[in-house]
C-alpha positions in Angstrom: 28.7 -44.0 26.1 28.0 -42.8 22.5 28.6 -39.1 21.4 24.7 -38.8 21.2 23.9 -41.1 24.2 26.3 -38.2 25.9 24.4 -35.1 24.3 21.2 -37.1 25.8 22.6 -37.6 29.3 23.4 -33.8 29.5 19.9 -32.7 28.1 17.5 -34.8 30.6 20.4 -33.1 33.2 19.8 -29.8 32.3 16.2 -30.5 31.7 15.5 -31.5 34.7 17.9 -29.3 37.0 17.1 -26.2 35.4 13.3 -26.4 36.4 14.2 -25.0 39.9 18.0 -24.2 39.3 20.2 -21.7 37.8 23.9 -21.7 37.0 25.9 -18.4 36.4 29.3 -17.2 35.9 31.5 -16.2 39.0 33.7 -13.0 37.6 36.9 -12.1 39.6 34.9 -9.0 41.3 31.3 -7.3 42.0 28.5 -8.3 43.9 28.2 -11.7 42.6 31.6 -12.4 43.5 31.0 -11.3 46.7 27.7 -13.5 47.3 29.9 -16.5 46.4 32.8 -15.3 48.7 30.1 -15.2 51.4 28.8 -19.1 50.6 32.0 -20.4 50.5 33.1 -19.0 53.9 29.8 -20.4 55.1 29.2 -24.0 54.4 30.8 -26.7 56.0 32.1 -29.0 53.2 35.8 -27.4 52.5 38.1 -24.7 54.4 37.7 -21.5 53.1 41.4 -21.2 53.3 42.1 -23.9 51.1 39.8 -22.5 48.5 40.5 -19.0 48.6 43.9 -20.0 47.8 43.4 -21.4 45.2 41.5 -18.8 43.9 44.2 -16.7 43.3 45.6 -18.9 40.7 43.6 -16.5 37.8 45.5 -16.6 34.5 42.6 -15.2 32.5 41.0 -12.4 33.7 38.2 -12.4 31.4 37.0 -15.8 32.1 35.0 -16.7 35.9 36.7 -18.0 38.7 33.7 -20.5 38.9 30.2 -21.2 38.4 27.3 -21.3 41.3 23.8 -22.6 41.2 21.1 -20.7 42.5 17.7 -22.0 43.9 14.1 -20.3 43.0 15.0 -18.0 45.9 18.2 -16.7 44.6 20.1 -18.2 47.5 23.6 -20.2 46.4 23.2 -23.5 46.9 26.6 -24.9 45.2 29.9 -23.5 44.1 32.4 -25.3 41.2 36.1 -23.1 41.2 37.8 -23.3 37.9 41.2 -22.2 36.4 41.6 -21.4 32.7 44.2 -21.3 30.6 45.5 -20.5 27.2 48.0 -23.0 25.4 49.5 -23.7 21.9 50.3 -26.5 19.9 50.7 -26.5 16.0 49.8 -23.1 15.5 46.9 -23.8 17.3 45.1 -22.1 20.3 43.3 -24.2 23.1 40.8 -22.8 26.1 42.3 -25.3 29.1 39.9 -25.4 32.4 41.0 -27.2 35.3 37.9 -28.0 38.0 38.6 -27.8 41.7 36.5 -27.0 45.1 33.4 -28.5 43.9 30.8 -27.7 47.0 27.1 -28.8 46.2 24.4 -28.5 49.3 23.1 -32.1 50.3 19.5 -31.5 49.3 20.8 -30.5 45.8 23.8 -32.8 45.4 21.9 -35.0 42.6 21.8 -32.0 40.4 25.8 -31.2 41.0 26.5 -32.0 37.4 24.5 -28.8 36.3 27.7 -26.8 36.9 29.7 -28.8 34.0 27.2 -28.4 31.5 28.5 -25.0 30.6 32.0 -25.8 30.2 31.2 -29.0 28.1 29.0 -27.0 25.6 31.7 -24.5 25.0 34.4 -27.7 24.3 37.1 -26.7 26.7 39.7 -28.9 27.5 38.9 -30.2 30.8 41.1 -31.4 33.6 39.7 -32.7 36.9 43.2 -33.3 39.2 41.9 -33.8 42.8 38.3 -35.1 42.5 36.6 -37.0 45.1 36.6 -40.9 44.4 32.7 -40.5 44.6 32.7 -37.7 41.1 35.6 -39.8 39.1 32.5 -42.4 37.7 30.2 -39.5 37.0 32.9 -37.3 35.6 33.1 -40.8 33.5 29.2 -40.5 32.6 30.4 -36.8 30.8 33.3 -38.6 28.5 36.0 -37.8 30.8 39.1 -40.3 30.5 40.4 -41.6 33.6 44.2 -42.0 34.0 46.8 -42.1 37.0 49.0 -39.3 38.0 52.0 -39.9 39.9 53.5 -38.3 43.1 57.0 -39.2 44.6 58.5 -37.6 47.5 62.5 -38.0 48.2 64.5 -37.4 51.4 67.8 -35.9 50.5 71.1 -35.2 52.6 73.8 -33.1 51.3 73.0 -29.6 52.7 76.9 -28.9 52.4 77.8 -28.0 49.5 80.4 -28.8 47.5 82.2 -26.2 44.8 80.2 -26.7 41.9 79.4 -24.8 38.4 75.9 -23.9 39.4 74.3 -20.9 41.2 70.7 -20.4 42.1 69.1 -17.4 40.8 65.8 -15.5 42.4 66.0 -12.1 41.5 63.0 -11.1 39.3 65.2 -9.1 36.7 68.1 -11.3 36.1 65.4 -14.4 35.6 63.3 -12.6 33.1 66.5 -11.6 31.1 67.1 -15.4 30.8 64.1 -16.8 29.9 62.4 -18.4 26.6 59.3 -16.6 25.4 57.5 -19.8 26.0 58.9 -19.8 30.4 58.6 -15.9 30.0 55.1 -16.0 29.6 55.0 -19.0 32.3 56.7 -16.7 34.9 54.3 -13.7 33.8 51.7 -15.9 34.7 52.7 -17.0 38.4 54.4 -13.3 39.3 52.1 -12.1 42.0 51.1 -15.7 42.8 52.3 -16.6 46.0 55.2 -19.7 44.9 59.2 -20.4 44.4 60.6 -19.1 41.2 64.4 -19.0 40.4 66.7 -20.6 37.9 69.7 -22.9 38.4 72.4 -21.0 36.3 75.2 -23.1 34.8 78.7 -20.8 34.4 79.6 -22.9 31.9 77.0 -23.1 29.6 74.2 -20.7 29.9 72.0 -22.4 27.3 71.8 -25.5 29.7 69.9 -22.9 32.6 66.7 -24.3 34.4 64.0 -22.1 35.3 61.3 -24.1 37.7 58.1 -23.0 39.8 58.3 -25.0 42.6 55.9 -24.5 46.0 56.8 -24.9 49.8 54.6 -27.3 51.7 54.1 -28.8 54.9 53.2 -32.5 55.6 53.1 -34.8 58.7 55.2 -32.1 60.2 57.6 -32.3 57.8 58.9 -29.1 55.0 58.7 -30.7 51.3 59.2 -28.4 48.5 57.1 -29.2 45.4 58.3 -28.9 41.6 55.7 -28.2 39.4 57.5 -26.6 36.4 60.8 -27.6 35.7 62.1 -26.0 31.9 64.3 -28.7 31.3 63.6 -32.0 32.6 66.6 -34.0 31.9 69.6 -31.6 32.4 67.8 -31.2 35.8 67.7 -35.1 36.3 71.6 -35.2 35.2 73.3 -33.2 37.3 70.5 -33.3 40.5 73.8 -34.2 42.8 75.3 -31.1 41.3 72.9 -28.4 42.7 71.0 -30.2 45.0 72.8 -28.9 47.7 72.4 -25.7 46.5 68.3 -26.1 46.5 68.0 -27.8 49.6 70.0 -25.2 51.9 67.6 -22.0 50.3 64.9 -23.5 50.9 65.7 -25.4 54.2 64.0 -28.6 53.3 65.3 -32.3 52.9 62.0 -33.6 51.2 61.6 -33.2 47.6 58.3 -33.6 45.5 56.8 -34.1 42.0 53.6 -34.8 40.3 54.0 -36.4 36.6 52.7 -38.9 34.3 55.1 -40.3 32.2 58.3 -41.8 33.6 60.2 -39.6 31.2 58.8 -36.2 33.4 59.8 -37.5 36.2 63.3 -34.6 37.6 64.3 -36.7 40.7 66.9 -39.5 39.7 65.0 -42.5 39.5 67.5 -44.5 41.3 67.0 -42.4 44.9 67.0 -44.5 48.2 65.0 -42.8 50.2 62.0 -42.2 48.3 58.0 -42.7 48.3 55.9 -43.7 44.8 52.1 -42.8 44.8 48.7 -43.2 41.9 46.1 -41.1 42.0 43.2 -40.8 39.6 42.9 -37.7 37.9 40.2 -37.0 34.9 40.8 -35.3 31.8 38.4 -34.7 28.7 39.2 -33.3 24.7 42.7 -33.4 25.8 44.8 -32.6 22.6 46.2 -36.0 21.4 50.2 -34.4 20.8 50.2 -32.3 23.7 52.3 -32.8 26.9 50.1 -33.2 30.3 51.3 -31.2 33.0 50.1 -29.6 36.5 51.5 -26.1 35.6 47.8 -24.2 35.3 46.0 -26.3 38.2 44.8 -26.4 42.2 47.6 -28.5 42.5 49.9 -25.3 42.9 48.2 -24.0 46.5 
């Protein structure tokens, strides 16, 4: 689809939608917040636990938690949850939003589109990391690129460990004393957000540290914990057999997890036994061509 067969599809949407529909901004208080609070608890579609969750991810105060549409009796009849962002590259600032929890009513399902429109006239960059397999060809219709994400989960022994030149570190002060300015402002982000945050210290070398974000989940019964931000990738890859005794005995798990794209992001070794490759489709639109895709800002964190 052509840039103006695009600007065409989103007009006869709006168009036609807006005749007995309204969208509007969901802040992160007052009554309107409330209202939508109220819906979500109400319909059927999602657990309210699940999306209040992920709710709390709010990195930008001043920008809504999500957009509802409203029928001609003022009633909510759909709810779309967003998570913004601010990132750099080249000197440049860019507006990320990342789309989750999108609930429509049945009877006004064919008009769900009406809650992108405003995102997609104000040129965010747009990520869509857990849609349904019925939105990925209509997030398609909007310009959105479809690509595959990876997930791999690891069972690891070795909750003995050995003596090693590493020390896991999760006290807030000594972290923040640490850190980058680029992780600095990463940990800022995620302090009152309920996930893992510590640093693998080396006593050697303290320029080879690794701060990581990393969330505790529970699947088929089993603990995994999740890395979603690890600062340095490949000393992390290197010397895995190191520390990993060191992670696995804090946390009390034996499953490991990461999403990634590219091979090269991938933190687990590569050559791990026990270990379980998945695809997903994920959508992404007016991603900046030099810029590194990552889960670090998404729903993917709850």
């Amino acid at each position: 689809m052509s840039i103006n067969e695009s600007k065409n599809f989103i007009e006869k949407i709006k168009y036609r939608a807006e005749r007995s529909l309204e969208i509007e901004e969901v802040p992160t208080a007052g009554e309107i917040y409330l209202k939508t609070i109220d819906y979500l608890k109400k319909q059927k579609f999602l657990k309210f636990s699940q999306v209040e969750k992920i709710l709390s991810n709010n990195f930008l105060s001043d920008y809504p938690l999500g957009y509802i549409i409203k029928d001609k009796k003022n009633e909510i009849v759909g709810f779309m949850g967003t998570i913004f962002s601010r990132r750099n590259l080249n000197k440049k600032e860019y507006i990320f939003c990342n789309i989750h929890s999108w609930i429509v009513d049945e009877e006004h399902r064919i008009n769900s589109f009406l809650l992108l429109t405003p995102l997609i006239e104000k040129k965010y960059t747009l990520t869509a990391f857990t849609p349904v397999k019925s939105l990925v060809g209509l997030l398609e219709k909007f310009e959105f690129k479809k690509i595959n994400m990876k997930y791999v989960v690891t069972f690891n022994f070795g909750f003995f460990a050995k003596q090693n030149n590493f020390i896991l570190e999760k006290n807030d002060s000594e972290i923040k004393n640490k850190l980058s300015n680029h992780d600095l402002e990463i940990y800022k982000n995620y302090h009152k957000i309920d996930c893992e945050k510590f640093m693998i210290l080396n006593k050697n070398d303290p320029s080879r540290n690794i701060f990581i974000l990393a969330a505790k989940t529970k699947k088929k019964g089993f603990n995994i914990l999740n890395f979603f931000y690890i600062s340095n990738i490949e000393e992390f890859r290197s010397n895995w057999k190191n520390f990993k005794s060191n992670i696995l005995r804090e946390f009390n798990v034996n499953f490991c997890s990461q999403y990634f794209f590219d091979d090269s992001d991938l933190a687990l070794p590569k050559n791990m036994l026990f270990k379980k490759q998945i695809y997903k489709e994920i959508c992404i639109k007016d991603f900046p061509r030099d810029m590194k895709l990552n889960i670090v800002y998404s729903d993917l964190i709850s």
